[in-house]
N, C-alpha and C positions, 0 to 999 in steps of 0.2 A: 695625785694622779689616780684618776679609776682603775680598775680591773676587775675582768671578773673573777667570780668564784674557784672556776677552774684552771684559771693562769695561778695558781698564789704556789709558790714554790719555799720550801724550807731555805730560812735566812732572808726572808721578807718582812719589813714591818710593817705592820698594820694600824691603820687608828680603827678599833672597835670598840661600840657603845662607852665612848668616852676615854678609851682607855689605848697604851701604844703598847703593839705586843708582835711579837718574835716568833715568828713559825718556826715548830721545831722539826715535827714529821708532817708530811701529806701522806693521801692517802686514795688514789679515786678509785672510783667503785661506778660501774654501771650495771642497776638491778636491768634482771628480766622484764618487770615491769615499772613504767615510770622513767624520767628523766636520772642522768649522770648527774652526780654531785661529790665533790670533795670535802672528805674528814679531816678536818685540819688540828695539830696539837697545837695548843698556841701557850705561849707564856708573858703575864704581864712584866713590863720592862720596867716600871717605876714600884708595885708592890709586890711583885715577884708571884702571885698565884697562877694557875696553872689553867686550862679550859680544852674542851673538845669543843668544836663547831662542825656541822655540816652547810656547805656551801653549794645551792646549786649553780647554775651554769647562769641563770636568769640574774643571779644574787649581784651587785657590782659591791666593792672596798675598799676603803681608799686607802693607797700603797703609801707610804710615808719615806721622805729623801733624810737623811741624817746627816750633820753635819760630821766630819773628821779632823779629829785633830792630832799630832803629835805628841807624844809624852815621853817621860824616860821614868822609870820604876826609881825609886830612892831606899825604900823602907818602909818596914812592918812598924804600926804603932800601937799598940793594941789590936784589937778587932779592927782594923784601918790600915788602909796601905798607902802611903804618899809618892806622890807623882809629881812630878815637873813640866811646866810646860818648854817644850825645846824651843819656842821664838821667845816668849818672856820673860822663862825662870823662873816664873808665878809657882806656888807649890799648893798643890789640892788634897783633900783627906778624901779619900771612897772607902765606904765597907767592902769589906774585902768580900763577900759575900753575893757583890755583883759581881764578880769573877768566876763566881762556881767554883767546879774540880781543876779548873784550869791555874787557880790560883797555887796551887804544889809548883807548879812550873817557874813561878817567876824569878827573876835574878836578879841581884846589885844592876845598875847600869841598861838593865835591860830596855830597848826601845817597844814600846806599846801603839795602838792608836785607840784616840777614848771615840766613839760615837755620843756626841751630843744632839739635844733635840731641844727647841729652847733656850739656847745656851747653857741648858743641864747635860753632867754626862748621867747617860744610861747604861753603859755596857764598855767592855773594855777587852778589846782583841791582842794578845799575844801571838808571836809568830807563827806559824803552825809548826817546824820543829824546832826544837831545841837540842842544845848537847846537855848530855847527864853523865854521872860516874855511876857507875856501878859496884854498890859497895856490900854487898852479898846474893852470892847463886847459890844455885840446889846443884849438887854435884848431877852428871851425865848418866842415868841408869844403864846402866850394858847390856844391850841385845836393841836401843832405840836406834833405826835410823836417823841418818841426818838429814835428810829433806824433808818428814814429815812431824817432826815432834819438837818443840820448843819446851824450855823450863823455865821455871817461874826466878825471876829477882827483883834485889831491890834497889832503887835506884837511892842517890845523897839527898834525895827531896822526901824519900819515904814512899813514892809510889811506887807500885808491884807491878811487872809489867811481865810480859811472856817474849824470852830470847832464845837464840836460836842454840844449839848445845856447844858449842864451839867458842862461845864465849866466858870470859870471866871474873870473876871479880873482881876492881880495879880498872877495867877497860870502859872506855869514854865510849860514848853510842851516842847517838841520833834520837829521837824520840817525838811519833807525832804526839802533839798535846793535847789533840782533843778524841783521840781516840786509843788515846794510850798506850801506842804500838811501838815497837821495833822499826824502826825503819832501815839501821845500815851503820856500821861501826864508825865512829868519827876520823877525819883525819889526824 
């Protein structure tokens, strides 16, 4: 499917010059002189390098459909993480490394979807939150209020996140995964 230049929205994939890649930021810009055109950050999905393009309005790209599939997380193998498929129980090796940052998050059991292209996976979507424990804070400084200052901890996966002062170590929390946030104390 076409589109132009200035429809292309972060979490698009695209086929360019040969290659399938993942918008990560846009960015439009209309100079004073001259036509509007969008700065796109893009990242290749199959060699992982990274690119700027400007696209103008004129430009067309072809948007790319992925297939989805089901999976459930198993296990770290090495550098590799194995995966199961939930209809066949086929079991697949991915570098964990298609995962990014996102990969601290994942858990035994945990259900995934892979985006396949080809019937390759290229990329691998966890939930957006997850529960974590929280297994060391910075004690509350005195004189902070509490609506505007959060302190830093750390979560059982090793990621640092920023919590609100009223929490503490041991308590289960919420956590967006892909932006690394607090969201809201677990039930």
């Amino acid at each position: 499917m076409k589109i132009s230049g200035v429809d292309i929205r972060p979490g698009n994939i695209l086929e360019y010059e040969g290659g399938i890649w993942k918008v990560a930021k846009t960015q439009h810009t209309q100079p004073g002189k001259g036509g509007a055109f969008m700065q796109v950050e893009m990242k290749n999905l199959i060699d992982g390098r990274k690119t700027n393009v400007r696209f103008r309005s004129a430009d067309t790209v072809e948007r790319v459909r992925l297939d989805t599939k089901d999976f459930q997380y198993l296990y770290a193998e090495g550098d590799n993480l194995v995966f199961m498929d939930k209809e066949t129980y086929d079991q697949i090796q991915l570098p964990a490394d298609l995962l990014g940052d996102a990969a601290a998050f994942l858990q035994d059991g945990m259900d995934v979807t892979l985006e396949l292209y080809d019937e390759r996976p290229i990329s691998v979507e966890l939930p957006e939150q997850v529960e974590a424990t929280i297994v060391e804070a910075d004690a509350v400084v005195k004189g902070q209020t509490a609506s505007s200052s959060y302190k830093p901890a750390v979560l059982d996966n090793g990621v640092r996140v920023m919590v609100p002062p009223h929490i503490e170590s041991g308590t289960r929390i919420v956590v967006d995964v892909y932006a690394r946030e607090y969201v809201r104390k677990a039930d």
